[in-house]
Backbone as a printed PyTorch tensor [residue, N CA C, xyz], in Angstrom:
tensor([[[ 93.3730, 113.5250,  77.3180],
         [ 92.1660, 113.3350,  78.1010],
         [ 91.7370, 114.7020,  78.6370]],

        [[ 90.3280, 115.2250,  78.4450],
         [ 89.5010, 116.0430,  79.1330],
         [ 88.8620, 116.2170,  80.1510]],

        [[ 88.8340, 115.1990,  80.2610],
         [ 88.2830, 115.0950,  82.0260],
         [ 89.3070, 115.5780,  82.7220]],

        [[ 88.5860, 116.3570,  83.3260],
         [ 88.6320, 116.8450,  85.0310],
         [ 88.7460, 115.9380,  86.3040]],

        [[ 89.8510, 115.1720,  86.8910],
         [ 89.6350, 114.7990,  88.4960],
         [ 89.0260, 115.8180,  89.3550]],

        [[ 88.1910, 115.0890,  90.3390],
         [ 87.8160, 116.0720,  91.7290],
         [ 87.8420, 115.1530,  92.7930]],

        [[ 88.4180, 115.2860,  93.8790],
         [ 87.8240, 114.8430,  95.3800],
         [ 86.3500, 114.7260,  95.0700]],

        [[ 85.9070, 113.1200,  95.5860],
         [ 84.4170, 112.9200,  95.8750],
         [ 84.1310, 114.1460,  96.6910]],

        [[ 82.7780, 114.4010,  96.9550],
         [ 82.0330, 114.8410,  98.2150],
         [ 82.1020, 114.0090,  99.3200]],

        [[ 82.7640, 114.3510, 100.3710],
         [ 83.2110, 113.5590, 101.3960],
         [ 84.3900, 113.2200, 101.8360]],

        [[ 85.6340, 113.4390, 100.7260],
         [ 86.3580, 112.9240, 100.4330],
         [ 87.5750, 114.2510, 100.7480]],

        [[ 88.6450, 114.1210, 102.0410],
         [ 89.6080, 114.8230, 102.6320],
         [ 91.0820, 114.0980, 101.9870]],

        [[ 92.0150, 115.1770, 101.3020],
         [ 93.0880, 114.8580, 101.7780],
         [ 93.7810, 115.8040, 102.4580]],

        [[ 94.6750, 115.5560, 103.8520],
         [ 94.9160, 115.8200, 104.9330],
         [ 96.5130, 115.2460, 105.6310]],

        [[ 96.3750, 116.1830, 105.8300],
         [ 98.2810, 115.9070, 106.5650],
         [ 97.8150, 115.2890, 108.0440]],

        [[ 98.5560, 113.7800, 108.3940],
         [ 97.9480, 113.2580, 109.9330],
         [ 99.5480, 113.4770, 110.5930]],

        [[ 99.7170, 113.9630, 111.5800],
         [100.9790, 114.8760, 112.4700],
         [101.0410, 113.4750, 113.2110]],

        [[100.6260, 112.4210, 113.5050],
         [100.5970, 111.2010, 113.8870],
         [101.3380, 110.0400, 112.6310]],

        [[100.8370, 109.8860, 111.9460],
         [101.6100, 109.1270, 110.7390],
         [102.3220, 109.3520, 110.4140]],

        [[102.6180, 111.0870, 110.3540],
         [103.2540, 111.8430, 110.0030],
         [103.1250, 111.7670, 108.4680]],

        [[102.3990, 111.7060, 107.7070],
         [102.0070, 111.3850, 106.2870],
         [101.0270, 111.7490, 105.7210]],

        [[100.3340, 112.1580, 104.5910],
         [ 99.4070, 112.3570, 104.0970],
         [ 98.5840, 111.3220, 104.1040]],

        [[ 96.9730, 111.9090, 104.5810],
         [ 95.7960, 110.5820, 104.3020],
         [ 94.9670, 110.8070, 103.4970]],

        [[ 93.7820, 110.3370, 103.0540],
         [ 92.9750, 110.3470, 102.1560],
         [ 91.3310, 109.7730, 103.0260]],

        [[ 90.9570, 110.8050, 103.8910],
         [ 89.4770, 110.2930, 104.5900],
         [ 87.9590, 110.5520, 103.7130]],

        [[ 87.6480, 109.3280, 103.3640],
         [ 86.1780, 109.3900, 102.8560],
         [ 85.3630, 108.3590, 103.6280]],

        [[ 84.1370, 108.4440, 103.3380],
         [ 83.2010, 107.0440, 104.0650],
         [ 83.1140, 105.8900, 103.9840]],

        [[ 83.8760, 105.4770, 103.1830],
         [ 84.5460, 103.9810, 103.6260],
         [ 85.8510, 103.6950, 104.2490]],

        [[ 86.4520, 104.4750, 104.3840],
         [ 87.7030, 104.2350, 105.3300],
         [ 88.6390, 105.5630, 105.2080]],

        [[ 90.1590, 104.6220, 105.5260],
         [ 91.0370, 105.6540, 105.4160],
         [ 92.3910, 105.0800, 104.4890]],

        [[ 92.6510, 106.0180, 103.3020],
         [ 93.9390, 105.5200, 102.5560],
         [ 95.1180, 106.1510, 102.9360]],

        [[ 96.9140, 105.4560, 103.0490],
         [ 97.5550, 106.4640, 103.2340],
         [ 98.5340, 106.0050, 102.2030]],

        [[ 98.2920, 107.4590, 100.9320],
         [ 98.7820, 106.9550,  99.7300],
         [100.1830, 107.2860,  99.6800]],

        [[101.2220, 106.7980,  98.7370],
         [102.4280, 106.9880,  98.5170],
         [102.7950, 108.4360,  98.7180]],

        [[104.0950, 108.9200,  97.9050],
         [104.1210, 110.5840,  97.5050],
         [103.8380, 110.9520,  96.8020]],

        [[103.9430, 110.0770,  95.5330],
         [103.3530, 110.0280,  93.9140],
         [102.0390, 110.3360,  93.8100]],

        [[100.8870, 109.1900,  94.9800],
         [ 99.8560, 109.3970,  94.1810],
         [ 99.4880, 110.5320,  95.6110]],

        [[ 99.8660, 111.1920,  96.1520],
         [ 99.6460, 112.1040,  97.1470],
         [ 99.6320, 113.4340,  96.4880]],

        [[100.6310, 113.3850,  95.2650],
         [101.0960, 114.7470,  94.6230],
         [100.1720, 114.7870,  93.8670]],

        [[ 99.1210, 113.5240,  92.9230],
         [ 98.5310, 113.7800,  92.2060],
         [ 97.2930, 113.8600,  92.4810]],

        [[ 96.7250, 113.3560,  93.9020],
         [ 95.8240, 114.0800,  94.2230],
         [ 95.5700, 115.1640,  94.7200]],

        [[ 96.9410, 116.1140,  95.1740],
         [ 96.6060, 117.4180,  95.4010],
         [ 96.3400, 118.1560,  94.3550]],

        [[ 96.4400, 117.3130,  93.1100],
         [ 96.0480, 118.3820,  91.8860],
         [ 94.8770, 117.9350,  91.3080]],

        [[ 93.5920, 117.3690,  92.1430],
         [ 92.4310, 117.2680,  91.5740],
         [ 91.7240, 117.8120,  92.1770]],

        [[ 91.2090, 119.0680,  91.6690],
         [ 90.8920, 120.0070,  91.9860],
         [ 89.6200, 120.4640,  91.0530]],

        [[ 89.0020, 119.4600,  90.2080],
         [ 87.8480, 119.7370,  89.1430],
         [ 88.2630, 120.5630,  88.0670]],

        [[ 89.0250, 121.3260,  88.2470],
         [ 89.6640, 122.3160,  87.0890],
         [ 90.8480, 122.0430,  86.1210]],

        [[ 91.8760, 121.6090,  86.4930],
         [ 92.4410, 121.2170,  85.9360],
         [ 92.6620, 119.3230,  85.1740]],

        [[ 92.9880, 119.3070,  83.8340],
         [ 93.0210, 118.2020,  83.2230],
         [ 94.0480, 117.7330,  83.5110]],

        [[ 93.9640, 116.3630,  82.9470],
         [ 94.7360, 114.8590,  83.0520],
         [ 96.0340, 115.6710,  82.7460]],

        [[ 96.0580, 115.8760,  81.1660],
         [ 97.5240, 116.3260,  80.7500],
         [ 97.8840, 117.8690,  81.7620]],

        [[ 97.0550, 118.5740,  82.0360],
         [ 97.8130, 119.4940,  82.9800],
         [ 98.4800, 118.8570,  84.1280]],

        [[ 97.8210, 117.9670,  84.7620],
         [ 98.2870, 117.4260,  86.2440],
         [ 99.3440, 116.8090,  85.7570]],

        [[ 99.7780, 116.3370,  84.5440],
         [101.1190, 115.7880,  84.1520],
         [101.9550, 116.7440,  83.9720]],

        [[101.4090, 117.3370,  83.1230],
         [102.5860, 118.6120,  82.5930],
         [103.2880, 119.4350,  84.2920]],

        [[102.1570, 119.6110,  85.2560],
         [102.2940, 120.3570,  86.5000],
         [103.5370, 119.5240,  87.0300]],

        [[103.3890, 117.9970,  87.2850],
         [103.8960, 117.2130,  88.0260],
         [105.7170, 117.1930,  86.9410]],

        [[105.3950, 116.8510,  86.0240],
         [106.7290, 116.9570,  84.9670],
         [107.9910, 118.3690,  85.5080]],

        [[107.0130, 119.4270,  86.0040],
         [108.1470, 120.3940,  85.7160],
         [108.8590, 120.0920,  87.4960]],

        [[108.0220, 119.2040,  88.2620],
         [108.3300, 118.6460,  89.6950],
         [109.2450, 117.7710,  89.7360]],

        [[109.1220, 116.4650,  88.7910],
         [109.4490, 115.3210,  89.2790],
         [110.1020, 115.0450,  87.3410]],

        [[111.3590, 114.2210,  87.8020],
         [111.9290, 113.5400,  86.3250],
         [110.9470, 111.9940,  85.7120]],

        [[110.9140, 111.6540,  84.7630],
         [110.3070, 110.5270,  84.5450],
         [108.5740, 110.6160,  84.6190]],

        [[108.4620, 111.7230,  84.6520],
         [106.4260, 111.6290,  84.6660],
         [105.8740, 110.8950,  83.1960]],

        [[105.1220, 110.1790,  83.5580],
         [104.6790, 109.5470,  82.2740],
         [102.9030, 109.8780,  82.2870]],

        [[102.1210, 110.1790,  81.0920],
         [101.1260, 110.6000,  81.7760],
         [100.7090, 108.8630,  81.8750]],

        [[100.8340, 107.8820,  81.3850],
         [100.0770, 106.5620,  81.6210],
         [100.2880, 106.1940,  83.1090]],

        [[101.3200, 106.5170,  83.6750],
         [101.2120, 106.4270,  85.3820],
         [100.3630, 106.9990,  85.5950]],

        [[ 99.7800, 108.3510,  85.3530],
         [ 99.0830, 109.4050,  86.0340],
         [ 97.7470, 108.8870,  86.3080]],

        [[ 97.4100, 108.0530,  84.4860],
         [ 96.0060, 107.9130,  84.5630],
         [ 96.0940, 106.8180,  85.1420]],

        [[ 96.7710, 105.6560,  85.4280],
         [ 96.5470, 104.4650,  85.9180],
         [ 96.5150, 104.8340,  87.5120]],

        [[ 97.0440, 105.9000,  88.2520],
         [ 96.9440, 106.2760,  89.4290],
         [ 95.4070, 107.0110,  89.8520]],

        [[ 94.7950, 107.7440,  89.0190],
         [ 93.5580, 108.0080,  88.4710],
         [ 92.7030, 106.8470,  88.9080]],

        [[ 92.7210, 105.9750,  87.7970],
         [ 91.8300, 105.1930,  87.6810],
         [ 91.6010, 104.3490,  88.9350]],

        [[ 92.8570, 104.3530,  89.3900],
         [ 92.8500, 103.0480,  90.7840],
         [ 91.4630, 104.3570,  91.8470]],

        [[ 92.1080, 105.0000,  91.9700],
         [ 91.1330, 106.0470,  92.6500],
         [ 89.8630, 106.2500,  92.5770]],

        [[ 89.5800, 106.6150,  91.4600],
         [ 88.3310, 106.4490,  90.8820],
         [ 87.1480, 105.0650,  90.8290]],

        [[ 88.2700, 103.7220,  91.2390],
         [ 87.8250, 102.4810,  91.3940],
         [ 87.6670, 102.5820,  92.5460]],

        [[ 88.4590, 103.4860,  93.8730],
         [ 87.8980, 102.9190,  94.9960],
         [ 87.0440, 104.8020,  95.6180]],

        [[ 86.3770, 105.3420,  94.2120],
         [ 85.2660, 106.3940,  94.7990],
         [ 85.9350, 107.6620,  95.8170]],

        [[ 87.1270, 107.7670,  95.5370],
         [ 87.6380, 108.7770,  96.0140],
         [ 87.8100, 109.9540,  95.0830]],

        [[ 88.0490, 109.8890,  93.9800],
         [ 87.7750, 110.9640,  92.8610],
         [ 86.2050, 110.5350,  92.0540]],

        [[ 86.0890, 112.0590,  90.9860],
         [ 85.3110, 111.7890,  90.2500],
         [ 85.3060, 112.5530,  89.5620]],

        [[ 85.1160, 112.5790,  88.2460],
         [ 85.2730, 112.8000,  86.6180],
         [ 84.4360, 113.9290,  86.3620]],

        [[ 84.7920, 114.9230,  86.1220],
         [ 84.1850, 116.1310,  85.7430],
         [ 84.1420, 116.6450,  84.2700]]])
């Protein structure tokens, strides 16, 4: 896959010193995603591709599959927090 993830316009992820956890603030609410999909949205960044953010995450974590990646993607993209470049 060629596409590019990006953070919507609007769209923060952010360390909350209260949750103590990573959040995800856009204009419909607030998400506070796992570590998994926390790691993979720090790597949507418009520049880098699907298979990079795998390959990146692979040399991190054992077991990366890219079909997790994109199915973590897609959930995102369903609720307008990323978008496809």
């Amino acid at each position: 896959m060629t596409k590019r993830p990006a953070l919507r316009r609007g769209v923060r992820l952010t360390y909350d010193d209260v949750r103590q956890t990573h959040v995800v603030l856009f204009p419909e609410g607030v998400l506070v995603p796992n570590s998994t999909a926390t790691a993979v949205l720090q790597r949507c960044d418009g520049e880098s591709t699907v298979n990079q953010i795998v390959e990146a995450l692979a040399q991190r974590y054992a077991g990366v599959r890219k079909e997790d990646v994109e199915s973590v993607l897609d959930r995102f993209a369903q609720r307008r927090v990323i978008e496809w470049r």
